[in-house]
C-alpha positions as CSV (number, residue, x, y, z in Angstrom):
1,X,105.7,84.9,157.4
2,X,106.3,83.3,154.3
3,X,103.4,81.6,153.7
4,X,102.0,85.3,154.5
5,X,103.7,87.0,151.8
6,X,103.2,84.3,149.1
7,X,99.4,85.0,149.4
8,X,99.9,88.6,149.0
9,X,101.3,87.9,145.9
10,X,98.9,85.4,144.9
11,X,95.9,87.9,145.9
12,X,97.7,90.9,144.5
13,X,98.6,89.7,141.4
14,X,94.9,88.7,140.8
15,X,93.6,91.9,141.1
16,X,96.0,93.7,139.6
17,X,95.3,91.8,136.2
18,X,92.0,92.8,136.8
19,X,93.3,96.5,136.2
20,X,94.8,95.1,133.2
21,X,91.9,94.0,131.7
22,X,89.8,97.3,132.4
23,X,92.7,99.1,131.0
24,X,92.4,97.2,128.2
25,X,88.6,96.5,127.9
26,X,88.2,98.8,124.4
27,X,90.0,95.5,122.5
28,X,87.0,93.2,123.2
29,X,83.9,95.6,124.3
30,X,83.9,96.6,120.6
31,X,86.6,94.0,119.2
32,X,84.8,93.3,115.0
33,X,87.8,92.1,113.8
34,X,91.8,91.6,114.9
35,X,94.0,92.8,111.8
36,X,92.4,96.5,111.6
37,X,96.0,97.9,110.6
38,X,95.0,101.8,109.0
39,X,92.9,104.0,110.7
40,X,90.7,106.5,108.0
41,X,90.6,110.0,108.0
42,X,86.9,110.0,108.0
43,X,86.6,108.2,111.1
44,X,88.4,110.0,113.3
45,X,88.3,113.6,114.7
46,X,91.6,114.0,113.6
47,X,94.2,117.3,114.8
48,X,97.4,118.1,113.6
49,X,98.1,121.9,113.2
50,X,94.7,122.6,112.2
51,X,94.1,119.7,109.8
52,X,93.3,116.5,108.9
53,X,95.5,114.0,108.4
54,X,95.5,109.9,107.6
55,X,97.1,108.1,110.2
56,X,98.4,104.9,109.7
57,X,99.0,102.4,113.1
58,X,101.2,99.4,111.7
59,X,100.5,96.2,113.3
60,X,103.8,94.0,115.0
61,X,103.9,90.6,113.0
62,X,103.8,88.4,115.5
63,X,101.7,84.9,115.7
64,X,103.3,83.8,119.6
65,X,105.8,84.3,121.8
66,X,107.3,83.0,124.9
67,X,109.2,85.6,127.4
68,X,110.2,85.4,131.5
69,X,111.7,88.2,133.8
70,X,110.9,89.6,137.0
71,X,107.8,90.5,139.1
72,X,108.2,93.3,141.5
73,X,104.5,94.4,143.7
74,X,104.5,97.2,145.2
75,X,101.2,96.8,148.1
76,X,100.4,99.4,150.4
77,X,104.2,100.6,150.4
78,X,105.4,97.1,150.8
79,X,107.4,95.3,147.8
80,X,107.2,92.0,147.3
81,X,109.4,90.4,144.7
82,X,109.3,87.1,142.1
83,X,109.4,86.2,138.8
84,X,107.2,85.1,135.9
85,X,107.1,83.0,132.3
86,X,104.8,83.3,130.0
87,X,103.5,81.8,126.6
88,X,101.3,83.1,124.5
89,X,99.8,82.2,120.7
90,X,97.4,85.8,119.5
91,X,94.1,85.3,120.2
92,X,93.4,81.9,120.9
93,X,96.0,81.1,124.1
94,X,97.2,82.9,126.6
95,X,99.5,80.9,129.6
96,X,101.1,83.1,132.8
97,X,102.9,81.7,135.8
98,X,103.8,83.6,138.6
99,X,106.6,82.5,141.1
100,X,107.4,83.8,144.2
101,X,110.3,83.3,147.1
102,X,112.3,80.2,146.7
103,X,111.1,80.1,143.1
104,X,107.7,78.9,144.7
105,X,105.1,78.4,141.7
106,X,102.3,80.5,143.3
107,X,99.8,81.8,140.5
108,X,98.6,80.0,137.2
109,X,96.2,82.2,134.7
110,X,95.1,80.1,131.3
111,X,93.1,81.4,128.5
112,X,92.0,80.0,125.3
113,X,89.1,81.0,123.5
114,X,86.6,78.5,125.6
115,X,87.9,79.3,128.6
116,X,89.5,81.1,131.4
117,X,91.4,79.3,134.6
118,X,92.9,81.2,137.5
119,X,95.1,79.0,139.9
120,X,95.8,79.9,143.5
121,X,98.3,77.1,143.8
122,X,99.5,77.8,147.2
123,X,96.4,77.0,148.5
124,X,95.3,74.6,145.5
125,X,92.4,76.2,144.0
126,X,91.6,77.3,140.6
127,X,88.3,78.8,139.4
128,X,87.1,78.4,135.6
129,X,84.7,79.9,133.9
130,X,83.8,81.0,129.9
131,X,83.4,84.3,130.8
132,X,85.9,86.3,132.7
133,X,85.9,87.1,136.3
134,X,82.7,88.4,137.7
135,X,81.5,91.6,136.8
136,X,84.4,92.1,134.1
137,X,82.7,89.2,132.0
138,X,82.8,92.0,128.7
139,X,86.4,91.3,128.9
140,X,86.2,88.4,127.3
141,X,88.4,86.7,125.5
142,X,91.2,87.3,127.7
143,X,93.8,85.8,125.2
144,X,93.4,88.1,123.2
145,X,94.0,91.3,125.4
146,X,96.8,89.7,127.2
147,X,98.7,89.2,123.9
148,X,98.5,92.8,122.8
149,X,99.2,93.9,126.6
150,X,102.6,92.3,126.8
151,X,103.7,93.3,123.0
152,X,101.9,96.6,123.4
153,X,100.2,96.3,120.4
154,X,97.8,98.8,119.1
155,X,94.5,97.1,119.9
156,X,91.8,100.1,118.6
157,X,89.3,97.7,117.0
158,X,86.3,100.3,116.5
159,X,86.3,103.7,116.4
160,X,83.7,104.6,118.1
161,X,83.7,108.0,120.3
162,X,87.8,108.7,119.5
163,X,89.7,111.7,119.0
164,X,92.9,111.5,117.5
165,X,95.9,114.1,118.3
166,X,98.8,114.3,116.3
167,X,101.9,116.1,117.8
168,X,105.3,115.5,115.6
169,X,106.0,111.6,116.8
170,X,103.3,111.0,119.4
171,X,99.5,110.5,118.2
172,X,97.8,110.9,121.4
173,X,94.0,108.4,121.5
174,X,91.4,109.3,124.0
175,X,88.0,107.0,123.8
176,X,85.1,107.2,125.9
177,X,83.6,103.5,126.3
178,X,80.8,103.8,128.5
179,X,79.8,106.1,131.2
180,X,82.5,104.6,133.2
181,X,85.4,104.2,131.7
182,X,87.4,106.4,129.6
183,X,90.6,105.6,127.8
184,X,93.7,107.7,126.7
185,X,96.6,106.3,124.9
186,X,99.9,107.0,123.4
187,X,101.5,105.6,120.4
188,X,105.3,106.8,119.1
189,X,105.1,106.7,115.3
190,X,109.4,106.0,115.5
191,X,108.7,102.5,117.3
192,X,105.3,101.6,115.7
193,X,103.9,100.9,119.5
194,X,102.2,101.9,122.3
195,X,104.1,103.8,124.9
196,X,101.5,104.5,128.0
197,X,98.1,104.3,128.6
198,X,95.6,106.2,131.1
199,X,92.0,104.6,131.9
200,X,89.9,106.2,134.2
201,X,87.2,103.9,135.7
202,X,84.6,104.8,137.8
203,X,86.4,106.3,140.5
204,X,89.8,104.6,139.6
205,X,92.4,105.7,138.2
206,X,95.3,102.9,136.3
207,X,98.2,103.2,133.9
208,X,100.3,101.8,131.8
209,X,104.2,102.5,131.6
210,X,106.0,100.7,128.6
211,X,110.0,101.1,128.8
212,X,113.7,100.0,127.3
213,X,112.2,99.0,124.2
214,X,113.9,96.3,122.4
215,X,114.2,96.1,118.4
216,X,113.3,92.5,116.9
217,X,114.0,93.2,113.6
218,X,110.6,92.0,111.5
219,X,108.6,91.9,114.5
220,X,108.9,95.1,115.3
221,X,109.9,97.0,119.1
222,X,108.7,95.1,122.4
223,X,108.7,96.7,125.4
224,X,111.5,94.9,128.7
225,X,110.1,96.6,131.2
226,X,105.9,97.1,131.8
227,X,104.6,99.5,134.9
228,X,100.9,99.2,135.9
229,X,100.2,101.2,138.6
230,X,96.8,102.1,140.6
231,X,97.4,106.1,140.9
232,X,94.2,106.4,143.7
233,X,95.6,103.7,145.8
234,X,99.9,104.2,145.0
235,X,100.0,100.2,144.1
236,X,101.7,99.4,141.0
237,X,103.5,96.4,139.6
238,X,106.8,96.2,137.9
239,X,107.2,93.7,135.5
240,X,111.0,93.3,133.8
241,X,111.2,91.0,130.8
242,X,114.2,89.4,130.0
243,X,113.9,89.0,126.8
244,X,111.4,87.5,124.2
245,X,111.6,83.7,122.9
246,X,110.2,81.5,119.9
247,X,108.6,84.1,118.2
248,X,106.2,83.0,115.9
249,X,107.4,78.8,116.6
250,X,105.2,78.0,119.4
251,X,101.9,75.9,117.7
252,X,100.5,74.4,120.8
253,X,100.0,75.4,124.8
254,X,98.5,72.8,126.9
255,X,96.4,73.3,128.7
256,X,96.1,73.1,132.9
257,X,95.8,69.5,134.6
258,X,93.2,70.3,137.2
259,X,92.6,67.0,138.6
260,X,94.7,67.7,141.5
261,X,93.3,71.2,142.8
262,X,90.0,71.8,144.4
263,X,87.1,73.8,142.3
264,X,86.0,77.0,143.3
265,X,82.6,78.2,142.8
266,X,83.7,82.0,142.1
267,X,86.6,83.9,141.7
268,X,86.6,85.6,145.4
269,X,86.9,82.3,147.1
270,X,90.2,81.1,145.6
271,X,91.5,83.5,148.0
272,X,89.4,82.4,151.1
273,X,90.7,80.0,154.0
């Protein structure tokens, strides 16, 4: 029974960061360059009581971070509970570990610029690659969306296809990206960050839920409690973060010793008996 439940969470936790990259996939299907900070006028069909306006998105001045909380999956109206830690240096390194009952380590994701490693270590597999998991391979570099997803960063890079709607303290982003996917954000001009964000792909439907913001003086508001949820299947996952550590310190992430786990030859079999 245990055993049972620790792959569900393994498997689970997989695919749900899958969603997370879709959700994401505007940062690095059309990423030019990271520090874009202002957004002009000209670029934008821009609404705010009948006019134009210049919208300014401030970027959060962080370099890396460390934070841990709690996990909580919620799969086909079962929950399943653990916990997680997670480093993290903007786009170049991206380490999460996911721990389940009996403080179990069950999950290992690694990302650096070269590479991408997901560990099933119940079962002792990992798969690598340089591009992603199959059939998400534009999502690549997965450091870099990761970062911005847990400090809910602005990540508009290009500006492409947007229209912009201002409404008192909420600007309100909606981008088409392909003929698949379509994505609408939110952004509260009082905490300089993203609030919630809808995607529509293909026939699926994800979002985002940031809440209990936490002020970090200089580095801006960061989000303590994160809720991704799959709206066509009533899935979601709950992540609670306890707080956020060595901001800006953290230089150097190794990286995973592999020599002891068994290579996969794609990403569907690290889940395969």
């Amino acid at each position: 029974m245990i055993k049972s439940k620790i792959l569900q969470i393994v498997k689970f936790l997989f695919f749900f960061l899958i969603a997370i990259f879709c959700l994401t996939c505007s940062s690095t299907k059309v990423q030019k360059k990271y520090e874009q900070t202002h957004i002009k006028k000209d670029t934008l069909n821009t609404e705010q009581n009948g006019k134009e306006s210049n919208i300014e998105i401030k970027s959060k001045n962080i370099e890396s971070f460390e934070c841990n909380g709690q996990i909580s999956l919620l799969l086909n109206g079962e929950e399943l509970k653990g916990s997680f830690e997670i480093q993290s240096i903007k786009n170049r390194i991206f380490l999460l570990d996911i721990f389940g009952p009996f403080g179990i380590n069950v999950a290992r994701i690694y990302s650096d610029t070269l590479t991408n490693i997901f560990c099933n270590l119940w079962q002792g597999k990992y798969y690598k690659n340089k591009e992603g998991i199959e059939n998400f391979e534009f999502l690549s570099p997965m450091s870099q969306i990761f970062f911005k997803v847990f400090t809910a960063e602005p990540f508009l890079q290009n500006f492409d296809n947007i229209q912009v709607t201002a409404n008192q303290d909420t600007l309100s982003f909606n981008q088409l990206l392909d003929n698949n996917a379509n994505v609408h954000f939110f952004y509260l001009n009082s905490l300089n960050s993203i609030i919630k964000i809808i995607v529509n792909y293909k026939i699926n439907n994800y979002q985002i839920n940031y809440n209990n913001f936490a002020n970090y003086g200089n580095y801006g508001n960061l989000p303590l409690n994160i809720v991704i949820q799959d709206v066509v299947k009533n899935n979601k996952i709950t992540l609670q973060i306890e707080s956020f550590d060595k901001i800006n310190v953290i230089n150097e992430i190794k990286s995973i010793n592999l020599t002891k786990y068994k290579e996969v030859s794609n990403f569907n079999e690290l889940f395969s008996n």
